[in-house]
Every structure is written in C-alpha cells, then in structure tokens.
DRENVO-375139 format. One record per residue (C-alpha): residue in three letters; z, x, y. Coordinates in Angstrom, 2 decimals, padded with zeros to 5 digits, always signed. Layout:
(node ALA,(Z,X,Y));
...
This chain:
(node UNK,(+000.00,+000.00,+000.00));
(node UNK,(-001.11,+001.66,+003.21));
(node UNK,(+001.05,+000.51,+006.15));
(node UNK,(-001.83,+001.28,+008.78));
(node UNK,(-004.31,-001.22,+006.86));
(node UNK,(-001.33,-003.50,+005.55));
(node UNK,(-002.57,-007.67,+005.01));
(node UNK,(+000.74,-009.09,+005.74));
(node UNK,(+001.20,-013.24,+005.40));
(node UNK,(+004.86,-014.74,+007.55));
(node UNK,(+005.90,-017.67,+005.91));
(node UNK,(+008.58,-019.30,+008.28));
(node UNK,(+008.74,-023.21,+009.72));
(node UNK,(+010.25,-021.55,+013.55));
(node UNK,(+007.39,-020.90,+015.65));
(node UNK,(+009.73,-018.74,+017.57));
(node UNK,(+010.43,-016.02,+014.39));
(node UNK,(+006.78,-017.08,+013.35));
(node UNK,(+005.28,-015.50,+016.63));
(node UNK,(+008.30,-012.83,+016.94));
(node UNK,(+007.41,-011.30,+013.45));
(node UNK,(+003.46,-011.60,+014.39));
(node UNK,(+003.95,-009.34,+017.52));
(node UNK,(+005.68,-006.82,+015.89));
(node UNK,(+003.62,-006.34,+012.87));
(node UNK,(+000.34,-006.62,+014.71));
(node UNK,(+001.08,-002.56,+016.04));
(node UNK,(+000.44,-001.60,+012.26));
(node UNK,(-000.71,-003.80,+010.09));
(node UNK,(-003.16,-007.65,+010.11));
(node UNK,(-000.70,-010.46,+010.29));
(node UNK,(-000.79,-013.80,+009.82));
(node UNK,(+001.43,-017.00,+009.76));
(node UNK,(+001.62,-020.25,+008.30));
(node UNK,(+004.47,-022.82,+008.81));
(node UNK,(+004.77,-024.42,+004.94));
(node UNK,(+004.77,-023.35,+001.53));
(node UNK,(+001.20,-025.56,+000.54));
(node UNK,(-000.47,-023.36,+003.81));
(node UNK,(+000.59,-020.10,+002.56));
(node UNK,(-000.79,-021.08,-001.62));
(node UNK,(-004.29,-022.18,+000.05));
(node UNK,(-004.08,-018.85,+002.26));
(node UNK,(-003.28,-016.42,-000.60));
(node UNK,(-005.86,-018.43,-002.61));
(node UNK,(-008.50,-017.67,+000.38));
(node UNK,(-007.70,-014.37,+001.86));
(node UNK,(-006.54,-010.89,+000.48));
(node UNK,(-002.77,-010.07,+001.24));
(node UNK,(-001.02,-007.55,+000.47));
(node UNK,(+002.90,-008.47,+001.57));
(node UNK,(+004.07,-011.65,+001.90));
(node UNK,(+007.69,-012.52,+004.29));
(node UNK,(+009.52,-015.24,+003.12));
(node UNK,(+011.99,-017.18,+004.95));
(node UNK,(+014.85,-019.10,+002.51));
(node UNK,(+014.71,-022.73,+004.46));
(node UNK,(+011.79,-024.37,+003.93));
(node UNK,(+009.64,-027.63,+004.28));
(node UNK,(+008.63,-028.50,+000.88));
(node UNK,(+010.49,-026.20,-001.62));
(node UNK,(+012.75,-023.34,-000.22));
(node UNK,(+011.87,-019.86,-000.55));
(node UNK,(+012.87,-019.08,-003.93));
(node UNK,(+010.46,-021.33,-005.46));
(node UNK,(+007.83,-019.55,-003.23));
(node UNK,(+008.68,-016.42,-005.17));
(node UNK,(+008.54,-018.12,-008.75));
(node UNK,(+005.34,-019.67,-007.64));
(node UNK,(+003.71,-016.67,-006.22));
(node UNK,(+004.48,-014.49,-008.68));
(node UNK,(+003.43,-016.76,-011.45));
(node UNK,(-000.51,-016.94,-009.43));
(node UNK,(-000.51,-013.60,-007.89));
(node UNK,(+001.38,-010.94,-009.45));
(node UNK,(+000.48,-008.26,-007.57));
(node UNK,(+001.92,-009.30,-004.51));
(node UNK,(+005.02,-007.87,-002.67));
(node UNK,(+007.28,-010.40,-001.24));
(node UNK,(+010.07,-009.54,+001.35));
(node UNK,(+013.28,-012.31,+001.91));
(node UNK,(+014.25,-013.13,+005.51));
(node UNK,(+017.92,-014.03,+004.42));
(node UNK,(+020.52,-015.76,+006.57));
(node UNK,(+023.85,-013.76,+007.48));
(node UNK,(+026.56,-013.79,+004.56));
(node UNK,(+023.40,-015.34,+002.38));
(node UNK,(+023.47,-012.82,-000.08));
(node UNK,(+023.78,-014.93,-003.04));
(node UNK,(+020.62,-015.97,-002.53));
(node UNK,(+019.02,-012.56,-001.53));
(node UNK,(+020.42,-011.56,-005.12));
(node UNK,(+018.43,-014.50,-006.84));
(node UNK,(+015.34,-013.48,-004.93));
(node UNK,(+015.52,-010.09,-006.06));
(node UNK,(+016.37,-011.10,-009.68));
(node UNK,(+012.58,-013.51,-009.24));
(node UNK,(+010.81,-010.76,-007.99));
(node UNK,(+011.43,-010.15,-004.11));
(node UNK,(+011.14,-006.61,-003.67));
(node UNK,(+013.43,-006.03,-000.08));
(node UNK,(+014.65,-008.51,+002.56));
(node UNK,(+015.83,-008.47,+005.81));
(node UNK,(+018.63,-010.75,+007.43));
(node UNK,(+018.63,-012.71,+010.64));
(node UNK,(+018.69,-012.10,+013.47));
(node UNK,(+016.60,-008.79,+013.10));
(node UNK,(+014.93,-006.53,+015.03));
(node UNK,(+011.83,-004.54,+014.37));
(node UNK,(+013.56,-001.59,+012.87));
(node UNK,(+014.71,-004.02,+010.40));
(node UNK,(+011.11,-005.27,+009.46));
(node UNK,(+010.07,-001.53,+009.37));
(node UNK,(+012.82,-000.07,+007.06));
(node UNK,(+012.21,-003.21,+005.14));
(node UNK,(+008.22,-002.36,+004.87));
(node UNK,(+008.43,+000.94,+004.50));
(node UNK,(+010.65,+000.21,+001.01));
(node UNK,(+008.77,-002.34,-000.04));
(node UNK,(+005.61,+000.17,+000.37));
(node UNK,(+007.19,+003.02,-001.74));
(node UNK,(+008.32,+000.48,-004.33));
(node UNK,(+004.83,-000.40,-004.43));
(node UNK,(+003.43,+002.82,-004.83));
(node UNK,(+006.11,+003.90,-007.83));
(node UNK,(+004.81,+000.61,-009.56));
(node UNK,(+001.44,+001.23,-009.20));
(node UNK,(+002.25,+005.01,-010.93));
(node UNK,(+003.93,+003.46,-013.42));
(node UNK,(+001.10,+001.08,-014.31));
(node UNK,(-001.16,+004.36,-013.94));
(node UNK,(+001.03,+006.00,-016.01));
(node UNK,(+001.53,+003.24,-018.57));
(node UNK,(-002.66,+003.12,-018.39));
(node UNK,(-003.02,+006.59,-019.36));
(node UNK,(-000.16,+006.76,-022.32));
(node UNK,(-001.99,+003.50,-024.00));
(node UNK,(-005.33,+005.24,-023.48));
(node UNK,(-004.44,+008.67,-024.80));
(node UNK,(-002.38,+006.93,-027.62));
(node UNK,(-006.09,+005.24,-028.49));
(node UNK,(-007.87,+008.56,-028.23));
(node UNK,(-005.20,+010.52,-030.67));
(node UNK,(-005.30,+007.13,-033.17));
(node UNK,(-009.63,+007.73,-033.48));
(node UNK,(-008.81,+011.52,-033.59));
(node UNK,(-006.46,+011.53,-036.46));
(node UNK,(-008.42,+008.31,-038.33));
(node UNK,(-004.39,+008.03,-039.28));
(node UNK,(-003.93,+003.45,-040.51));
(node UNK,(-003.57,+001.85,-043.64));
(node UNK,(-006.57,+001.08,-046.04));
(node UNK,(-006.51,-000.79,-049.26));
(node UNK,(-007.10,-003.69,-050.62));
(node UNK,(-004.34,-003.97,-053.12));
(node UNK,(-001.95,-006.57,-053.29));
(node UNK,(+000.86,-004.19,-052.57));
(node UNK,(-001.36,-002.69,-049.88));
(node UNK,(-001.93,-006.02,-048.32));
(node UNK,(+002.45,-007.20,-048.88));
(node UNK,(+003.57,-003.85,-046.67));
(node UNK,(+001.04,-005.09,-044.03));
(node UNK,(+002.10,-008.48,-043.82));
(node UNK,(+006.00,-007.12,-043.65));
(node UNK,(+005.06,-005.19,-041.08));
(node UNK,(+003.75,-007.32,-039.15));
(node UNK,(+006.22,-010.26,-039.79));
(node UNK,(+009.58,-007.73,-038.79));
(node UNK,(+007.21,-006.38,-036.18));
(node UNK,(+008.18,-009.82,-034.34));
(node UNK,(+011.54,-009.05,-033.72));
(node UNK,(+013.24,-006.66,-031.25));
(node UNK,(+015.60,-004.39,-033.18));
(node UNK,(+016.22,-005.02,-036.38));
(node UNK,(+016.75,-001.73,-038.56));
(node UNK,(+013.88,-000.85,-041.23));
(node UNK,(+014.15,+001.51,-044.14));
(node UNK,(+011.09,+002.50,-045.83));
(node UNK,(+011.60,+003.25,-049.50));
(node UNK,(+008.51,+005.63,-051.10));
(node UNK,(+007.53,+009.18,-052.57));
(node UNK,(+006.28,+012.00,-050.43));
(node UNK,(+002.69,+011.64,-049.35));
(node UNK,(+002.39,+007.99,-049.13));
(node UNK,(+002.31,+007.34,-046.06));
(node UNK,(+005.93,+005.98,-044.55));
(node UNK,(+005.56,+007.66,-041.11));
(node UNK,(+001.90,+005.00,-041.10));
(node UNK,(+003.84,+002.25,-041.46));
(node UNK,(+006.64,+002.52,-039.12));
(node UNK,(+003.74,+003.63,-036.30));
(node UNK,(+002.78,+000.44,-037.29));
(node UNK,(+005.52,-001.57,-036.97));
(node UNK,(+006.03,+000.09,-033.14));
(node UNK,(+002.26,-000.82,-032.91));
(node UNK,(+002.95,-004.22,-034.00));
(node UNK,(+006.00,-004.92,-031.60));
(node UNK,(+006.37,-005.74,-027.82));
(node UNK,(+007.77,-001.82,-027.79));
(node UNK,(+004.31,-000.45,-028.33));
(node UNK,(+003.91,+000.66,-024.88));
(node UNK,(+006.97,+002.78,-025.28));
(node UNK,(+008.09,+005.89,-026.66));
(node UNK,(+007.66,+006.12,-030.45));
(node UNK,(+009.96,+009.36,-031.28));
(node UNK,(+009.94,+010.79,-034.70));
(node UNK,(+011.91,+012.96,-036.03));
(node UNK,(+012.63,+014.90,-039.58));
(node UNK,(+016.15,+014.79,-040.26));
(node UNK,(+015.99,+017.76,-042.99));
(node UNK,(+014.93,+019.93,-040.44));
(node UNK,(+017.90,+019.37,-037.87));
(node UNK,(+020.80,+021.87,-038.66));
(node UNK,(+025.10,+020.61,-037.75));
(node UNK,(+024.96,+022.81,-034.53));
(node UNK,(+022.04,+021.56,-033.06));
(node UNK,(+022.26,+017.96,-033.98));
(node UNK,(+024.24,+016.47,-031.04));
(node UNK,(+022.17,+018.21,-028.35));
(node UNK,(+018.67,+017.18,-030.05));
(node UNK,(+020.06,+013.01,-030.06));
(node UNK,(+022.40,+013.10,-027.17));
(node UNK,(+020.82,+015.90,-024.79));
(node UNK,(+023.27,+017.92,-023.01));
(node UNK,(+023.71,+019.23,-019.52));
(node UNK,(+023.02,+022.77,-018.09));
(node UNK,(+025.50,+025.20,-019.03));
(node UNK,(+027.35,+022.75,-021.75));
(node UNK,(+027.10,+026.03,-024.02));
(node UNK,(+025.27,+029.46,-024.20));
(node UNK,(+021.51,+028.81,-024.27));
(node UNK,(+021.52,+025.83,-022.05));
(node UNK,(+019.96,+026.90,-019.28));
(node UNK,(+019.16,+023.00,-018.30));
(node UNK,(+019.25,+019.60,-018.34));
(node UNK,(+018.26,+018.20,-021.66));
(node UNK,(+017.25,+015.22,-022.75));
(node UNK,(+018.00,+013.89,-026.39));
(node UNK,(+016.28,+011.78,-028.69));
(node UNK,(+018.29,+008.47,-028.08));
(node UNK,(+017.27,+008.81,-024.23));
(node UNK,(+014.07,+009.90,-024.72));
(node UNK,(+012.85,+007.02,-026.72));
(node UNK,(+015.19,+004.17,-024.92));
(node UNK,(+013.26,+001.01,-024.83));
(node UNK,(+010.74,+002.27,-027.83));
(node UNK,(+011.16,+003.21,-031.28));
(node UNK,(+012.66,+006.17,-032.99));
(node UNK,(+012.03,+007.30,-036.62));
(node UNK,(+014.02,+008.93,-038.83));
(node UNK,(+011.96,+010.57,-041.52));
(node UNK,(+013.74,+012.25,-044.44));
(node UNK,(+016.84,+010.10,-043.64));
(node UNK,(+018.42,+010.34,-047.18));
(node UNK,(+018.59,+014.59,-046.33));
(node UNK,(+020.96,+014.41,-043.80));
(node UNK,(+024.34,+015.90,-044.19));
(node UNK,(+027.77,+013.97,-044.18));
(node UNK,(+028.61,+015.05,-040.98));
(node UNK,(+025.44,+014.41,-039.38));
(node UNK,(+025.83,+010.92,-040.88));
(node UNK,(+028.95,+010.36,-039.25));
(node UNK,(+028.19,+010.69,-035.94));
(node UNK,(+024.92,+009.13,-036.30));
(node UNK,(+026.88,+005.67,-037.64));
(node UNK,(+029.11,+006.09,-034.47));
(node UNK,(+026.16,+005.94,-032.14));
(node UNK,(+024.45,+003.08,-034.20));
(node UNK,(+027.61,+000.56,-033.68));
(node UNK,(+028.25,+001.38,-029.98));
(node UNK,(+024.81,+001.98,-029.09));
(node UNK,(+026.16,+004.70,-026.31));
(node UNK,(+026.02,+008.18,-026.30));
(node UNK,(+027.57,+010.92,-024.48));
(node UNK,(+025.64,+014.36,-023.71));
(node UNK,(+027.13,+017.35,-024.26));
(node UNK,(+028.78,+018.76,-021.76));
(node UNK,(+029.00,+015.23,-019.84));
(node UNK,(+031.62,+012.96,-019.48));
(node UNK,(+029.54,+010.04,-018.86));
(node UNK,(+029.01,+007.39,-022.01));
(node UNK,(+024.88,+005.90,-021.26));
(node UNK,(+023.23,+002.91,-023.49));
(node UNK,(+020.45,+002.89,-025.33));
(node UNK,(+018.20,+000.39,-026.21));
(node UNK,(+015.75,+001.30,-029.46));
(node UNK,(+014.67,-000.02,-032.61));
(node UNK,(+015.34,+002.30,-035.58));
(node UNK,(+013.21,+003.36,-038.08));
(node UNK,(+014.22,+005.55,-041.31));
(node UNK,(+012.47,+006.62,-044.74));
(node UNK,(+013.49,+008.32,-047.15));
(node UNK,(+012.05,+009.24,-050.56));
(node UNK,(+015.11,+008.43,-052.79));
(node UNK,(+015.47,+005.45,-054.33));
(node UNK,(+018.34,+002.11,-053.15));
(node UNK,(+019.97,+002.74,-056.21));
(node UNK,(+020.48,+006.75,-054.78));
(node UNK,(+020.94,+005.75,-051.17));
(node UNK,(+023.43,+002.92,-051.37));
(node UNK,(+025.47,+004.41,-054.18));
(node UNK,(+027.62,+006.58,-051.69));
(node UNK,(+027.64,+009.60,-053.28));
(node UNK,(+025.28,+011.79,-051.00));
(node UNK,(+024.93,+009.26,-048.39));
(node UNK,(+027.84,+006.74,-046.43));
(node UNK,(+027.18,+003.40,-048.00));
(node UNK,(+027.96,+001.78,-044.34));
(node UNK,(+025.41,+004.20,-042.71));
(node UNK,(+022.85,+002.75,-045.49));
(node UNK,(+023.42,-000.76,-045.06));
(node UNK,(+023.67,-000.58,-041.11));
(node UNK,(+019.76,+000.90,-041.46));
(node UNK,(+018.45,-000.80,-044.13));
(node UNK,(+018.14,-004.44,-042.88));
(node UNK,(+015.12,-004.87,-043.67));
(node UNK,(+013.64,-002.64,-046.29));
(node UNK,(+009.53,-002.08,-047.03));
(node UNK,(+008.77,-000.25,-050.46));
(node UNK,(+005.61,+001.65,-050.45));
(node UNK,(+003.70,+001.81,-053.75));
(node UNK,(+002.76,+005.29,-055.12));
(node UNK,(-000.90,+005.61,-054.88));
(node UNK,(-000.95,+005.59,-059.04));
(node UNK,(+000.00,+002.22,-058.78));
(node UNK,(-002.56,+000.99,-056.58));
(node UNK,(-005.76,+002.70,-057.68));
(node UNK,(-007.72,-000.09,-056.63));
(node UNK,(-007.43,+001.55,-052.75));
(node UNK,(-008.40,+004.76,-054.14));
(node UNK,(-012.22,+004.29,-053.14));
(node UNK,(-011.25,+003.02,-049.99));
(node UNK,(-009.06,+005.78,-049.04));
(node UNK,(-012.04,+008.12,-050.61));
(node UNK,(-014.83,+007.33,-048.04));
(node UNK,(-012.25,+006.94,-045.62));
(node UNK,(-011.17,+010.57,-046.05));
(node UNK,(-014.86,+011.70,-046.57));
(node UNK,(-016.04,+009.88,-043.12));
(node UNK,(-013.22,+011.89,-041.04));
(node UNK,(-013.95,+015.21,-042.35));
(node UNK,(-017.87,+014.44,-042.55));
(node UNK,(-017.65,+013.92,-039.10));
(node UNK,(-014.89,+016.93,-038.52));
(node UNK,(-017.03,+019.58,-040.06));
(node UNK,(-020.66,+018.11,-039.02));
(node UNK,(-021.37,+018.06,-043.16));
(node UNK,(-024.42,+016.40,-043.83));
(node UNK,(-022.76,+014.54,-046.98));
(node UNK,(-024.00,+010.99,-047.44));
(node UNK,(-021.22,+010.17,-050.69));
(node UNK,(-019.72,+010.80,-053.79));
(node UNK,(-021.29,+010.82,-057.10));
(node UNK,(-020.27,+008.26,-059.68));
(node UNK,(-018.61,+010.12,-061.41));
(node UNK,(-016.02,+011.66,-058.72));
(node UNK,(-014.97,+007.78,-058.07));
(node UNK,(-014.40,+007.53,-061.53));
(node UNK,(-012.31,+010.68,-062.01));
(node UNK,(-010.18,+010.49,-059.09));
(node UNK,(-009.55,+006.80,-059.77));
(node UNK,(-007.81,+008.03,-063.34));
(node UNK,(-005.74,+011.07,-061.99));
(node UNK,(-002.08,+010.17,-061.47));
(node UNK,(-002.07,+011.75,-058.15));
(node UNK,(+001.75,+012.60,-058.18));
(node UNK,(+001.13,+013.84,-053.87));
(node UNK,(-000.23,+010.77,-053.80));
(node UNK,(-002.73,+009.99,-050.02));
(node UNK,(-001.46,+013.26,-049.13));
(node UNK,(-003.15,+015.03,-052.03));
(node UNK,(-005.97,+012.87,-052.00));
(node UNK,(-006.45,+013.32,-048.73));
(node UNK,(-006.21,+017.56,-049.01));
(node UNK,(-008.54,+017.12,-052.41));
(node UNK,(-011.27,+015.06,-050.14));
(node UNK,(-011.35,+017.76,-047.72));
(node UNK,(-011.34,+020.70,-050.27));
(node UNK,(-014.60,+018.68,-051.78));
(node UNK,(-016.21,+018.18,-048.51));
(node UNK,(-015.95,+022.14,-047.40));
(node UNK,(-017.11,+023.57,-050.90));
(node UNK,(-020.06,+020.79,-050.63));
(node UNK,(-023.38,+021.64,-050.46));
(node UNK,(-025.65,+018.82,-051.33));
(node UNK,(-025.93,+015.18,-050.50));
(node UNK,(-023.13,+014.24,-053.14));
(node UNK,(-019.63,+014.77,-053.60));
(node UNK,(-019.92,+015.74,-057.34));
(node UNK,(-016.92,+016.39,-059.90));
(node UNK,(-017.52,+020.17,-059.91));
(node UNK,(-016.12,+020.03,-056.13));
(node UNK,(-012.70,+018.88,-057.54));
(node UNK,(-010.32,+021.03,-058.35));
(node UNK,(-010.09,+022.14,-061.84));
(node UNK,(-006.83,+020.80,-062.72));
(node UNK,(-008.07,+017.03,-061.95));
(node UNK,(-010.88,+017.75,-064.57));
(node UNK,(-008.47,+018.62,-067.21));
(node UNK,(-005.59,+015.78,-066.42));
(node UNK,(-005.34,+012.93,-069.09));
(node UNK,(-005.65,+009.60,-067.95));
(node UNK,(-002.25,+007.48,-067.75));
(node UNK,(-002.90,+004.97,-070.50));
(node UNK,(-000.73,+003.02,-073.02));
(node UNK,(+000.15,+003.59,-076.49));
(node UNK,(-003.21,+002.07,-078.48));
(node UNK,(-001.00,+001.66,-081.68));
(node UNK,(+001.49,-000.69,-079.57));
(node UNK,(+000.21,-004.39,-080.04));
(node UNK,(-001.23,-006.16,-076.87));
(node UNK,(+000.64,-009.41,-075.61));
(node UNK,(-002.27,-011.17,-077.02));
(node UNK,(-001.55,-010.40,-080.47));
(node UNK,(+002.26,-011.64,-080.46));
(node UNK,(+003.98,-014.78,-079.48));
(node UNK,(+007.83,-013.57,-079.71));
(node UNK,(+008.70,-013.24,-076.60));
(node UNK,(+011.42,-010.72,-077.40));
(node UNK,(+008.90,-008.26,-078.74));
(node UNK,(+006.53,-009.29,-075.73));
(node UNK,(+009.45,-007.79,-073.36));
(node UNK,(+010.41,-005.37,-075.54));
(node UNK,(+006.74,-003.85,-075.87));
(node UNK,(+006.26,-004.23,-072.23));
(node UNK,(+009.40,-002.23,-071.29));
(node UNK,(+007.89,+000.14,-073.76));
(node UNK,(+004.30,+000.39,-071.68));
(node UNK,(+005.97,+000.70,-068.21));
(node UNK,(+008.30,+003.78,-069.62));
(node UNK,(+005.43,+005.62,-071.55));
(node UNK,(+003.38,+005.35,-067.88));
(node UNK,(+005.72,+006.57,-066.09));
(node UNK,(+006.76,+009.47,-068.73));
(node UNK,(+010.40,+008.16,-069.58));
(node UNK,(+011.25,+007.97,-065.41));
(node UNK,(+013.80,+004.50,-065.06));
(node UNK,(+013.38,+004.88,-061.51));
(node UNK,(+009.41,+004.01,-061.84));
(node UNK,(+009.68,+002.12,-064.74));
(node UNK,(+011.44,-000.26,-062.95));
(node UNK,(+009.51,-000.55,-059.80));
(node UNK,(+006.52,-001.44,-062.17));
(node UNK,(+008.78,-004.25,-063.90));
(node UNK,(+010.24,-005.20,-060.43));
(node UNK,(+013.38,-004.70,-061.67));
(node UNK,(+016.70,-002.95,-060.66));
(node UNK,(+016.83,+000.40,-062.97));
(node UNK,(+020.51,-001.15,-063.92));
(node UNK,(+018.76,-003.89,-065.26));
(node UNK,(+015.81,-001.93,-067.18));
(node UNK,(+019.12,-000.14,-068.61));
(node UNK,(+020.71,-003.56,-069.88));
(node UNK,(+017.35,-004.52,-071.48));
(node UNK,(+016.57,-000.97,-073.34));
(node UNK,(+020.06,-001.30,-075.00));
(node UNK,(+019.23,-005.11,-075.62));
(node UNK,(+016.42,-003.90,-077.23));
(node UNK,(+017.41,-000.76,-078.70));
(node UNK,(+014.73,+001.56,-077.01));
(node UNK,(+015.74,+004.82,-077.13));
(node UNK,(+015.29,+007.23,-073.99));
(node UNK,(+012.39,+008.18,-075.09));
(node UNK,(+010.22,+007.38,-078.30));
C-alpha cells in the first residue's frame, strides 16, 4: 500500500467528520466519502479502494457489520475503526472481525496518520506473507515433480492406507503411528496426511529419532538460547517451534531411548516447552506423526518403549503392507521407477521385457519399494537397448525361489472340515513367511497372541 497513491473510502453519517477526514487525507492520498453503509457496498463494488474508515454508529447496520460484510466481498481490503472514547470493547470486536487499526474521537490528523501508516506496514507484512506462503507451496510443487516421491498401486491394501489417510487427514491433531518394515514407504504417507490436511501450507518437519543422541535432544526439540552451554553461539530454534502450526514426524520412533521418551511424553501432555537456557514455558500447536518398524505387539508391550508414550501417539494407527504382499503394485511401481530415472539419465529406454515383470513380480523383495526402487535404477544405468531385460537384474534376483506353498498340502477345495481348513491355512501363511508369527499374522489379520492360541489348538509345531 503506497501512502502517496493511497484510494481511501470515509464511511461516517456527520458531514462535519465526513468533510474533516476528506481535507486531511486529500494532502496524500484520493479520498472519498459516503454517508451509509448501502453507499459505501455500491462504491467498493464500483471503484478500486484500497483503505476503508469506519465509523461505529451507523444508519443501517453499525460498523461492525460493515467489517463482517466487507471482508466477506472484498478481502483484500484494510479497514480502520473511528471508535468513541472509553469504546474499546468494541474496538476489540473490530479487531477480532478484521479491522486492522482505529483511531478514537475526537482526533486530529496525527491520529489518522499514525493510524495509516500502521495499517500500511500491516499491509505490506501480509502481502510478504502471502508472497511467502506463494513461493513455499510453489517450491513444495517443484521438489514433489523432482523427487516423483506418492503412492502407486492398485492393491486393496494400497487403496485402504489411502483412504485412511485421507479420512484422519480431516481432523486437526489427532496422533498417527505408522506400523511397517523399512523401505515401504511410511515417511510417503505421513507427507500425505500433512498434504491432505488444512496444515499443508505449513511446516512439515521430519525427523529420525535414531539419529538424535541424550545430549543433544532437548536443544534439537526445544531450541535453546545463546550461550545456554558451550557451543551455543545463538539463538536456536527447536523442532516443536519450528514446525508450530504444521506437522512434525517422528521416523524411527520405536529407537528412541527411555530418557528421550520421557521428556518427549512431558511435552506431548502440556503441549509447552521451555528452551534451554530460558525461563520462559511457549505453546505449540502441531499434529504428530511417528513410524516405526516394530510391530504393536513390540511397541505397546513396555519393555523397550513407555506404554503411555505409545498409546498417547498411536491414536490412530495405519499399517503399511510389505511390498511381498501386494505384488499386484509391483508393475506400477516398475514403470513408475523406470519413467523417473528414464527421464533422470536421458536413457532412451521405451520398457521392460516380459520377462523382467515376471521375475520381479516373484522376488520377495525383503527392502521392499526401497530395493525396488535401487534395482530399477541399477537396470536402467547398465541398459543399453530399448528393453529392460532380466540380464540387467542383479544376479541374486535370478537365483531367488519364488514364495509359494507347500504343493503336498491339500487346497481348501479339496476339504470341507473346517478345522483342517484353518489348520492348513495357518500352515500356508507360516511356510510364506518362513516360520515369522509376526508376518504370519498380519497375513491372517490376526494378533500374533492369537496365531499362538490357534498353533497350540492345532498342534503345529514352530516349524514343520
């Protein structure tokens, strides 16, 4: 807002303040008047104006309804209260609407001024903070096609961590834990869930929880202040006020040591934090996000980590499916990865030969997107032809035997007991997953306690 060329509408039923207001302003800036609040809507509708000047009393509505209704129809507009003396409750509502400054009879053109002269820096600090807000959203778009980082697949556990995404997505700070092995992609889906949510304009921090050792742990969350200890040559900022209003993700979560874990819980159920070095407790406002690749049954025993810590972040928990498990998305993921690095390396690659779908699709892939995504990229620099061929995979994939059942185990179709149905199938899921419970399970949807009740129900060994 540029005082010199300043479009400035008075609002005010005296003809005396109306004409007062209009000689003052008229040294620096194009003013206007209008006595009611229907003139000023058909002038604002008509002309461009770039500060309006309110007074409270009114024909028609009083002047807090002007604010409401001019900053529902023209957002961008500054509006300045002309309060009466010992008014302030309403100056306080005005502000709360929207008004940016205000002035109080009777005034004098120092007042109106100050008054503009606030309102115009106000303006300009909004305006960089819209710039700013401009530029964070585009580069955010620009790093998302860079990276060709989001979730493909078409499986039906592919398609149920979308849809909880999107669904807890919707509400402002409830706690997520996402359950899954290394490499499958848990750090996607919580930038998805800040993606999702009305905090997607904000920070999202991320941090690996392994990699923060005892010493350093308050000053990385809590920041401290310069000279708290030797090193700190400044002021520094910690996590918990660097991502306030956004989202902040703790990767690795089930790594973190005991005492780590207890001041982390302390922070959770005040929601303040002090710096080191500071006296001064400050809020925080932020959604959290933690994954770990451990399983419930590990995280909420309270062995290696504080049962309360574990329920206070796991309110809502997503459980990503190794990529074994969903080999269905494998192609997907394949031209996927091929596409990025294609158009990385300039390759002149047009696909993959048969055969290399059908290999990859049958290798148990225990990185899981992580390794595929490595074994595309391998494939793509070694290529030299038009076809991603099974000679450009590496040699152990060529040698790895498919994960398949026992043949000399009956199928389902061939019984009817329903005992020896279970019993056979609880068979299958440990023989895919080479004797693991902990997988077993997850294919039977059950608790591993459970699977346990059922093998001794059964009388399956720990392995056969």
């Amino acid at each position: 807002m540029d005082d010199k060329q300043m479009r400035v509408l008075v609002l005010d039923d005296d003809p005396v303040i109306r004409n007062l207001l209009k000689t003052i302003l008229k040294a620096r800036a194009k003013a206007d008047t209008v006595d009611k609040p229907s003139a000023a809507y058909k002038y604002l509708r008509e002309h461009p104006v770039d500060l309006l000047i309110t007074d409270y009393m009114l024909p028609e509505e009083d002047g807090l309804s002007v604010i409401r209704r001019v900053k529902e129809d023209f957002p961008d507009l500054e509006v300045i209260m002309i309060s009466s003396e010992g008014d302030m409750d309403t100056v306080i509502k005005a502000m709360r609407m929207g008004a940016v400054d205000y002035f109080k009879k009777p005034f004098n053109a120092a007042d109106i001024w100050i008054s503009i002269e606030r309102t115009r820096r106000f303006s300009e600090m909004h305006a960089d903070l819209n710039r700013y807000k401009q530029r964070n959203e585009q580069l955010r778009s620009i790093i998302n096609q860079k990276s060709g980082e989001k979730i493909i697949g078409q499986s039906a556990t592919t398609q149920s961590v979308l849809y909880q995404m999107q669904q807890v997505a919707q509400t402002d700070d409830t706690s997520v834990m996402i359950l899954g092995e290394s490499g499958t992609g848990k750090e996607l889906v919580a930038r998805g869930i800040h993606q999702f949510s009305k905090r997607k304009s904000e920070v999202f921090g991320a941090v690996n929880m392994s990699a923060i050792p005892d010493t350093l742990f308050e000053s990385e969350f809590f920041g401290h202040k310069k000279g708290s200890f030797t090193g700190a040559i400044g002021d520094k900022a910690g996590w918990f006020e660097t991502a306030d209003k956004g989202t902040l993700f703790f990767d690795e979560i089930g790594e973190m040591g005991l005492s780590q874990q207890v001041k982390l819980l302390r922070v959770l159920e005040d929601r303040k934090f002090t710096k080191v070095g500071s006296q001064k407790e400050q809020q925080f406002d932020i959604r959290i996000i933690s994954a770990t690749n451990k399983t419930v049954e590990e995280m909420s025993s309270g062995k290696q980590f504080r049962a309360d810590l574990y329920y206070r972040l796991s309110t809502f928990i997503i459980q990503v499916s190794p990529l074994r498990e969903r080999a269905e998305d494998i192609p997907l993921l394949m031209d996927h990865f091929l596409e990025r690095f294609i158009r990385k390396m300039g390759k002149q690659v047009e696909g993959y030969h048969p055969d290399t779908y059908k290999m990859l699709q049958q290798y148990p892939f225990p990185g899981n997107i992580r390794e595929l995504r490595n074994i595309v990229e391998r494939a793509v620099i070694l290529g030299s032809g038009k076809l991603i061929t099974p000679q450009q995979l590496p040699e152990f994939i060529s040698k790895t035997e498919p994960v398949s059942t026992d043949e000399s185990l009956p199928t389902a179709e061939e019984i009817f007991d329903l005992q020896e149905i279970e019993r056979q199938t609880i068979l299958r899921a440990l023989q895919k997953t080479q004797y693991n419970k902990n997988e077993a399970a997850k294919l039977l949807n059950l608790q591993w306690n459970a699977l346990y009740r059922r093998m001794q129900k059964h009388g399956i060994a720990e392995k056969e």
